[in-house]
C-alpha positions in Angstrom: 19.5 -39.3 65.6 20.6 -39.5 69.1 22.7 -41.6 70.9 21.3 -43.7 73.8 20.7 -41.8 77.4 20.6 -38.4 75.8 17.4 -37.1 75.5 15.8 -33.9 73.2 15.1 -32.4 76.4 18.9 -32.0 77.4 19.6 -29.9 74.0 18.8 -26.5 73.3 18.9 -24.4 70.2 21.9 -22.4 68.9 20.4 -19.2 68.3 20.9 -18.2 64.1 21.6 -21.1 63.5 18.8 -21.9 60.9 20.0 -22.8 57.8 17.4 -23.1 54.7 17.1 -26.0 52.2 20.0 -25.6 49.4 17.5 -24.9 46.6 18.7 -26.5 43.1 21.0 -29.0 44.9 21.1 -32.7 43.9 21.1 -35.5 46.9 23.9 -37.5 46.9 23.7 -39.2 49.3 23.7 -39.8 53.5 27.6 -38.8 54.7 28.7 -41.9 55.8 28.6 -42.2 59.7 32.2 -42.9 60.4 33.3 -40.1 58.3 35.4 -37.7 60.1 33.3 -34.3 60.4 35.1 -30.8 61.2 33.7 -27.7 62.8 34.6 -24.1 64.6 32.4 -23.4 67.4 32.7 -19.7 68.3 32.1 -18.8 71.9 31.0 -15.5 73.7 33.6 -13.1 75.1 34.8 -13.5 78.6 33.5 -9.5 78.8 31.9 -7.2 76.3 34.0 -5.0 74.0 33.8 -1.4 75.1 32.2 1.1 72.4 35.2 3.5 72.8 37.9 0.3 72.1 36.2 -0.1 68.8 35.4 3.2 67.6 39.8 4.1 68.5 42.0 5.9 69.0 42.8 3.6 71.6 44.2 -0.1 70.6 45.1 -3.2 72.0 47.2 -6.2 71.6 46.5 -9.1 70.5 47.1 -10.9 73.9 45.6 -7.9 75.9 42.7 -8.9 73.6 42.8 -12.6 74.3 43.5 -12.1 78.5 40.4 -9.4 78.4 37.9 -10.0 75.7 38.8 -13.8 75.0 37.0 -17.1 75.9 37.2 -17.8 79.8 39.5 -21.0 80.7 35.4 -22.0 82.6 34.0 -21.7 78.9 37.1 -23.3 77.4 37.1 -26.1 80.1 33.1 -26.8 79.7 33.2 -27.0 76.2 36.5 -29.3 76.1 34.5 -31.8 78.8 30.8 -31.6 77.4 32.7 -32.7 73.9 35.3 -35.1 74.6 32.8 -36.9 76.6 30.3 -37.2 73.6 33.2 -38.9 71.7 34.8 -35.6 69.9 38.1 -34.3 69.5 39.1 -30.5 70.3 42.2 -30.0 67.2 42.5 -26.4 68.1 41.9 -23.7 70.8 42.5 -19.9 69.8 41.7 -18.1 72.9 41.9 -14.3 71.5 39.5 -15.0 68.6 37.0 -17.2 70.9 37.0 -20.7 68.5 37.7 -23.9 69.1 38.3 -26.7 67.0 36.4 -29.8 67.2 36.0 -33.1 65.1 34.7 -36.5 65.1 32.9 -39.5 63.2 29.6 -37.7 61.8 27.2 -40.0 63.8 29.0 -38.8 66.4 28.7 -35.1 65.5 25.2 -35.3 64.3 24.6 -36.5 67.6 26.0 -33.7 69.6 24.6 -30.8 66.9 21.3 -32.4 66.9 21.3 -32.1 62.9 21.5 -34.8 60.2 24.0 -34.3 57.2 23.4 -35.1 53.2 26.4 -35.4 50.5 24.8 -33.1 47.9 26.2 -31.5 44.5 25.4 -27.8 44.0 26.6 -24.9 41.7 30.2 -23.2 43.2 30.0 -19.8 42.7 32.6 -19.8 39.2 30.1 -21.6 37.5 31.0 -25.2 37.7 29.6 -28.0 40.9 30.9 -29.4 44.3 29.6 -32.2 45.9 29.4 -31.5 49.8 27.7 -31.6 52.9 24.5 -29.9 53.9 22.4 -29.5 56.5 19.0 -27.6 57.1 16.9 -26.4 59.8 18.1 -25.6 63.2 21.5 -26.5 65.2 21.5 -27.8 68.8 23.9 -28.0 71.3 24.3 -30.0 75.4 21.9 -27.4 77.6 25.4 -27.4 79.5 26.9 -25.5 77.0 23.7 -23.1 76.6 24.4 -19.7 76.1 28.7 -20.5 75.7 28.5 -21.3 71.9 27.4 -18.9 69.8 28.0 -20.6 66.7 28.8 -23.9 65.5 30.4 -23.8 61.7 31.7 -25.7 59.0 28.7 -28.5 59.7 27.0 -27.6 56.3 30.0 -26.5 53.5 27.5 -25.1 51.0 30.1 -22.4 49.3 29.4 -18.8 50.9 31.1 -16.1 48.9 31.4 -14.9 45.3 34.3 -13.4 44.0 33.3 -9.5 43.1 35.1 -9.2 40.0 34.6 -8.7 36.3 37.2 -9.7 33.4 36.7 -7.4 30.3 35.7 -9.6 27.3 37.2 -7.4 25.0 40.4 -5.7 26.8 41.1 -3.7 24.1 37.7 -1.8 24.0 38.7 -0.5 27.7 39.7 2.7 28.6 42.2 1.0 31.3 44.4 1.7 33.8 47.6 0.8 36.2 46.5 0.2 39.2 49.5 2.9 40.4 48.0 5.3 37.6 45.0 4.9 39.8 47.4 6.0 42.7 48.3 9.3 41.1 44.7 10.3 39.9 43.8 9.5 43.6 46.6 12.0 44.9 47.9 9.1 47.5 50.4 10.8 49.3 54.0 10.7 48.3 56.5 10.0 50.0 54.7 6.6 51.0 55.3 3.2 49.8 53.1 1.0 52.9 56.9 0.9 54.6 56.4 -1.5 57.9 52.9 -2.2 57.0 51.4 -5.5 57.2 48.0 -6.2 54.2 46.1 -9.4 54.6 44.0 -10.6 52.0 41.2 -13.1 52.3 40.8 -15.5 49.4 38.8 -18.3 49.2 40.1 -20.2 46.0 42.0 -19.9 43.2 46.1 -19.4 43.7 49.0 -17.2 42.1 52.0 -17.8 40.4 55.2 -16.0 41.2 56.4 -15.9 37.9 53.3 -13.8 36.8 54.2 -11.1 40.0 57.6 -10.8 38.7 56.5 -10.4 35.2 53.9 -7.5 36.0 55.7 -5.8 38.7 58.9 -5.7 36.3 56.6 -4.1 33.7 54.9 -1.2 35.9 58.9 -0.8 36.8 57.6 -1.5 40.5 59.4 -3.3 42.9 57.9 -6.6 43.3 56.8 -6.6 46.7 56.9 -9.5 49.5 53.8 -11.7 49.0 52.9 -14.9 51.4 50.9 -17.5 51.1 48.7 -18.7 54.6 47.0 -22.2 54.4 43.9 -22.4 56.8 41.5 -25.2 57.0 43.4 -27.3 54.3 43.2 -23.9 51.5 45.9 -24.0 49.1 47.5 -21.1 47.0 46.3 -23.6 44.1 46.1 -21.6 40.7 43.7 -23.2 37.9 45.7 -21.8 35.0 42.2 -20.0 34.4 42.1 -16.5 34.4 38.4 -16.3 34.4 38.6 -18.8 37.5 39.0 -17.5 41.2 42.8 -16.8 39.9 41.5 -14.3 38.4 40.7 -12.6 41.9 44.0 -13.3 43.5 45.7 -11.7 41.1 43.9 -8.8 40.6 44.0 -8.6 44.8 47.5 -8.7 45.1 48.6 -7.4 41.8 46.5 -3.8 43.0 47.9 -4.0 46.4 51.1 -4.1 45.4 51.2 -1.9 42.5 50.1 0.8 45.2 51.9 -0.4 48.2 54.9 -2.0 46.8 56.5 -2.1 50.6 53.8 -3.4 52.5 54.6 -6.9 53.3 51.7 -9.2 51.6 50.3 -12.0 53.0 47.8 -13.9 51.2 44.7 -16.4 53.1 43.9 -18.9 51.7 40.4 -20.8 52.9 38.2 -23.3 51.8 35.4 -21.2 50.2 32.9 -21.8 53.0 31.3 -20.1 56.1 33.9 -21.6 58.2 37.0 -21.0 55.8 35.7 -17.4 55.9 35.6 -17.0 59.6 38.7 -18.6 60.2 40.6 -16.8 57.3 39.5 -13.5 58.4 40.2 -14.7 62.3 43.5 -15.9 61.4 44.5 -12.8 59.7 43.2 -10.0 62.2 45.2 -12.3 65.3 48.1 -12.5 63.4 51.8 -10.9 64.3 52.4 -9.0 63.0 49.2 -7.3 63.3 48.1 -6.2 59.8 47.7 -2.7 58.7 44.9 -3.8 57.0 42.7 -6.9 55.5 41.1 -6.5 51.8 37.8 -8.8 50.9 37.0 -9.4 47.7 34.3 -12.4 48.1 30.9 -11.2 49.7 27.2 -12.5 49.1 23.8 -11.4 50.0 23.1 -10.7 53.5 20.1 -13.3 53.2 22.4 -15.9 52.5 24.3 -16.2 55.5 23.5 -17.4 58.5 22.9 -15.3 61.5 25.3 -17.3 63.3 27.9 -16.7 61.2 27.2 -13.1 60.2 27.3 -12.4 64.4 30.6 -14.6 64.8 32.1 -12.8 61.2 31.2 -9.3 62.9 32.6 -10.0 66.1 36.0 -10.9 64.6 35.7 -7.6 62.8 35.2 -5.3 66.1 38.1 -7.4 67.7 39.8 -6.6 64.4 38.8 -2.3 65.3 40.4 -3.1 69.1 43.6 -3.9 67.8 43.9 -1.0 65.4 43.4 -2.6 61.6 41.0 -1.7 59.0 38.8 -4.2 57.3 38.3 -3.0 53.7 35.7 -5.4 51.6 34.1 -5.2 48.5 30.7 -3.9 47.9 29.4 -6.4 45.5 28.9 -6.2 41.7 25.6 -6.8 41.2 24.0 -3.2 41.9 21.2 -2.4 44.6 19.6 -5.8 44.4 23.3 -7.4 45.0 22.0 -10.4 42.5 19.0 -11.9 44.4 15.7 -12.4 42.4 13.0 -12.1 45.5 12.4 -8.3 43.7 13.8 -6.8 47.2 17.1 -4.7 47.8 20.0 -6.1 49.2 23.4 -5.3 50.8 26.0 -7.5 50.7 28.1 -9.1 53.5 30.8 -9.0 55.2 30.7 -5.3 53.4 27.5 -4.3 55.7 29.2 -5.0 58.8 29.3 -1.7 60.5 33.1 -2.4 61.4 34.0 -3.1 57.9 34.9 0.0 55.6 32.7 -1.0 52.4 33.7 -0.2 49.0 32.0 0.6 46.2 32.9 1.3 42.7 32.9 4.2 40.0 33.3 4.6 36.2 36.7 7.0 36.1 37.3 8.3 33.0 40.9 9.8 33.1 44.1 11.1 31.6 47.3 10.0 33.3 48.7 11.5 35.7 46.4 13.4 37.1 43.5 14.6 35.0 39.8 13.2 35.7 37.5 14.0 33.2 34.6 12.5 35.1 33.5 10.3 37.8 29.6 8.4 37.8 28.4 5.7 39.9 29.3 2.6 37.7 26.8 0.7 36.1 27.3 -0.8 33.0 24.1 -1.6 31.0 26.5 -4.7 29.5 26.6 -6.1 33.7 27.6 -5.3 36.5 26.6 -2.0 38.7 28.1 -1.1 42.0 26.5 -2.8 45.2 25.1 -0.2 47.7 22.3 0.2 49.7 20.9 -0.5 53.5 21.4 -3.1 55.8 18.6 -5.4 56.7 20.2 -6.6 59.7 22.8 -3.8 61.1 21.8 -1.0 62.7 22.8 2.5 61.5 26.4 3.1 63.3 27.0 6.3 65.3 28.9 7.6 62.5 26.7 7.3 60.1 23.7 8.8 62.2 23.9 12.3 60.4 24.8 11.1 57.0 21.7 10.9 55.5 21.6 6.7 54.8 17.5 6.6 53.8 14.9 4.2 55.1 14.8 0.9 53.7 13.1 0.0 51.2 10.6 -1.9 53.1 10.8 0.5 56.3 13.2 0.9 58.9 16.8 2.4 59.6 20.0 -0.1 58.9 23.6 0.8 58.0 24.3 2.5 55.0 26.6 0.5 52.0 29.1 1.6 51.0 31.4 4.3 53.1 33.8 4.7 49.9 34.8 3.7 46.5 37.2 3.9 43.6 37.5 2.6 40.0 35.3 -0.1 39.5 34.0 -0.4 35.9 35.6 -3.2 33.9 35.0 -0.6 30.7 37.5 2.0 32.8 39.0 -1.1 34.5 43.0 -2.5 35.5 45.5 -3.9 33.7 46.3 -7.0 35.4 48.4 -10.1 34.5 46.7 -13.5 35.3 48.1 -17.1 34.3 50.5 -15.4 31.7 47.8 -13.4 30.3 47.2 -9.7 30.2 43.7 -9.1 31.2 41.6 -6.2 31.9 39.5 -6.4 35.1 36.7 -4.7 37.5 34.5 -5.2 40.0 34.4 -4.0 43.4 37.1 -6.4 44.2 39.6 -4.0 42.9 38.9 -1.6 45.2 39.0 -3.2 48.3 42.9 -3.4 47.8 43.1 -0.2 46.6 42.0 1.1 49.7 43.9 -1.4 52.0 46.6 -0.1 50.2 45.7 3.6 50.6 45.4 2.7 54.4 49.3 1.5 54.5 50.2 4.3 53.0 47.9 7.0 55.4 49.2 4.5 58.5 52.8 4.6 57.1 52.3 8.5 57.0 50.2 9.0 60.5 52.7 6.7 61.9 49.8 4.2 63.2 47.3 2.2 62.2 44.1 3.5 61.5 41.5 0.7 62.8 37.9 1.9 62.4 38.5 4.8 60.4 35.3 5.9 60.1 34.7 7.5 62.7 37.3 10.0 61.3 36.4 9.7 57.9 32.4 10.4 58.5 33.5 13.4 61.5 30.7 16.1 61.3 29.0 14.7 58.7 25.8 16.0 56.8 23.2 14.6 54.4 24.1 15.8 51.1 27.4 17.9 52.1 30.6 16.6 50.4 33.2 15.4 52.9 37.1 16.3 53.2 39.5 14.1 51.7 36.9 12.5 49.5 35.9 13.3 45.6 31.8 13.5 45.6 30.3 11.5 43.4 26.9 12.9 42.5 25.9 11.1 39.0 24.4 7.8 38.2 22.8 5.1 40.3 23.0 1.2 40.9 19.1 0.3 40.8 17.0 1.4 43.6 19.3 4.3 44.3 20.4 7.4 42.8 23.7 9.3 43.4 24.0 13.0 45.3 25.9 15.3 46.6 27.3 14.2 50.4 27.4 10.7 50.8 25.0 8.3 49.1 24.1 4.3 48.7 25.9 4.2 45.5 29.3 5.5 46.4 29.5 5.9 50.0 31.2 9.4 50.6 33.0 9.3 46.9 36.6 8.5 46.0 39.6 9.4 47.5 41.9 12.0 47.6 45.0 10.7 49.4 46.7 14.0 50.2 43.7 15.5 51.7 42.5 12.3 53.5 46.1 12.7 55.9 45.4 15.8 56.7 41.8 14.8 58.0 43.4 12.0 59.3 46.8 14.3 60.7 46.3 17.1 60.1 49.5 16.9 58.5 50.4 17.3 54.7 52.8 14.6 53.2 
């Protein structure tokens, strides 16, 4: 499929770009050629971010960012030329986060990619079926734009994430909490309320109400705080009235953020649920200004089901995301060591294994308000769900994880250990939540990825800056199986493949937090 006077020879490869059949999808049918087709190219940075302006103290802005580490106005040019000329339309140029925009009639689009595009219907990731477009086998771009793009997405809208988070099927059973019950037992510091602090969170469906915040925050006797809803790449805040759907997620995201940073202004991405929507969501939200305190991910999936493109472009945007000084918390995944896949291997789950991305993984607490805890194990729950945790296939061990002990993989080799921290996780010791008028009791690693985006407000509202990569202070003189300040150890249980110990582990990371110690590793200051 390619248009007269352009021959293979003049295309090259985007590099990651290999995308496998979508196994258990039905044809539909061709995408009609004069459809118009959408798609965010990333391109390389203008220079390489330094090692030191990730790892902190040191931030910039985010037009410092854009001016330095952006695309070059040569790239920017090229690509605008090599496209328009092939009959395509550039919609949108973000300099600072390196993507650009681009659309067209699918013949058109085929043509330039070097890929041909089906209308197929396959499973969403809540259990029902979408139809949409797919593509396999390998991208390719103009050889004049070799080595500029280093990702083309949005071509192929097979969903990419899964919501990590479990509703309790019998809420009653549960030994539950408030999510600012959670706040106590976790000693955040007092005297803090996320004051001047900006939290993103990432959502790829679902929606909220805002008569259901100002029902739940009235009853926790919280102010409600200010929540936003961002639209990017046509996502809505569109709530099903389900609250097993992805409402259920929303809720549960901004209902724990706010219960625990009630001052921390809220705003709330909303993205088609694809590798695209991702991307951009998570682009749109680090770029932003204000620039956020933090970012909270609750939707993750298998590091085997992404792309390499888009797993490079996703980590890039989370080292631009360390440069300017905010923390990416996301959730572990809930489907223990083997994070759900059925190849019989171990896997980590991303954007959690990014080694710029604090991962979270989860814990059974069982507690007595205020500030009793009886006990604290890994949490696996032989009823479903277990903690995800474990090693990278693809990222190698950071520098501050290089003395913590992460163990070989399980087929050989080093990667980055999953996950750094964790909090309450089990749906049986889960939250009280209120989701499309109805009080529900929830889990899942998705709850604490807020919780500790809200925890970061509160330490950044404290320290009096943001934190950014954090764990370069939170793993500082590290040891294999030494507990670490600020943290509760977590030395019982396991997810699978991997067992808990002391020091930090594949199951729990470093442990749980304690707030008030955490500032003073992070301060050295008490609250």
């Amino acid at each position: 499929m390619h248009h007269a006077g352009v021959t293979e020879a003049e295309h090259v490869p985007v590099p990651g770009s290999i995308r496998a059949e979508l196994t258990g999808a039905e044809v539909v049918g061709p995408v009609e050629p004069t459809e118009t087709v959408s798609a965010t190219l990333v391109l390389r940075r203008r220079e390489e971010l330094g090692e030191a302006l990730v790892s902190g103290p040191e931030t910039i802005t985010p037009h410092e960012l854009a001016v330095r580490y952006g695309a070059s106005d040569e790239d920017l040019r090229m690509v605008r030329e090599v496209l328009t000329a092939a009959g395509l339309t550039i919609t949108d140029v973000h300099r600072g986060s390196r993507r650009v925009r681009v659309s067209g009639p699918a013949e058109a689009m085929t043509a330039v990619f070097g890929t041909e595009l089906t209308v197929v219907r396959s499973a969403d990731l809540l259990g029902g079926t979408i139809a949409h477009r797919a593509r396999s086998g390998e991208l390719r771009i103009p050889a004049e734009l070799d080595g500029l793009v280093l990702a083309v997405l949005g071509l192929d809208e097979r969903p990419q994430a899964r919501a990590q988070f479990r509703l309790h099927t019998k809420p009653a059973a549960a030994r539950s909490f408030t999510p600012d019950q959670l706040g106590t037992l976790y000693a955040f510091p007092s005297g803090t309320d996320g004051t001047g602090q900006t939290l993103a969170i990432i959502e790829l469906g679902g929606g909220f109400k805002p008569a259901d915040l100002t029902a739940y925050f009235a009853g926790l006797k919280i102010p409600a705080p200010q929540v936003k809803a961002v639209e990017v790449d046509g996502g809505k805040n569109a709530p099903t009235g389900d609250p097993s759907s992805a409402d259920g997620e929303v809720m549960l995201d901004i209902e724990v953020a706010g219960a625990l940073a009630p001052k921390a202004d809220q705003l709330v991405y909303f993205a088609p649920n694809t590798d695209q929507g991702f991307l951009d969501a998570v682009a749109t939200a680090v770029h932003a200004t204000p620039t956020p305190t933090a970012v909270s991910i609750s939707w993750g999936q298998s590091e085997d089901q992404w792309t390499a493109q888009a797993r490079a472009a996703m980590d890039q945007v989370f080292a631009d995301a360390a440069a300017l000084g905010v923390t990416i918390c996301a959730a572990s995944g809930d489907n223990g060591s083997t994070d759900g896949q059925s190849d019989g291997g171990q896997h980590a789950d991303f954007p959690a294994s990014s080694p710029h991305v604090l991962a979270c993984g989860g814990t059974n607490l069982r507690a007595t308000p205020p500030t009793t805890i009886e006990s604290e194990t890994v949490w696996n729950n032989p009823s479903g769900g277990a903690t995800g945790g474990g090693v990278s296939d693809v990222f190698p061990v950071p520098g501050f994880q290089a003395s913590a002990g992460v163990p070989a993989r399980a087929g050989g080799g080093m990667g980055r250990g999953v996950p750094d921290v964790s909090g309450n996780a089990d749906p049986a010791t889960g939250y009280q939540i209120l989701v499309d008028g109805t009080k529900a009791v929830v889990g899942g690693t998705s709850a604490v990825a807020p919780l500790w985006a809200a925890l970061l407000c509160r330490l950044a509202q404290a320290a009096g800056r943001r934190l950014g990569l954090v764990h370069t202070q939170l793993y500082q003189g590290v040891r294999a199986g030494r507990p670490q300040p600020g943290f509760r150890d977590v030395t019982s249980g396991n997810n699978g493949a991997y067992q808990a110990s002391p020091g930090w582990d594949p199951c729990t990371g470093l442990g749980t937090p304690d707030g008030t110690a955490l500032l003073r590793v992070l301060t050295g200051k008490t609250s």
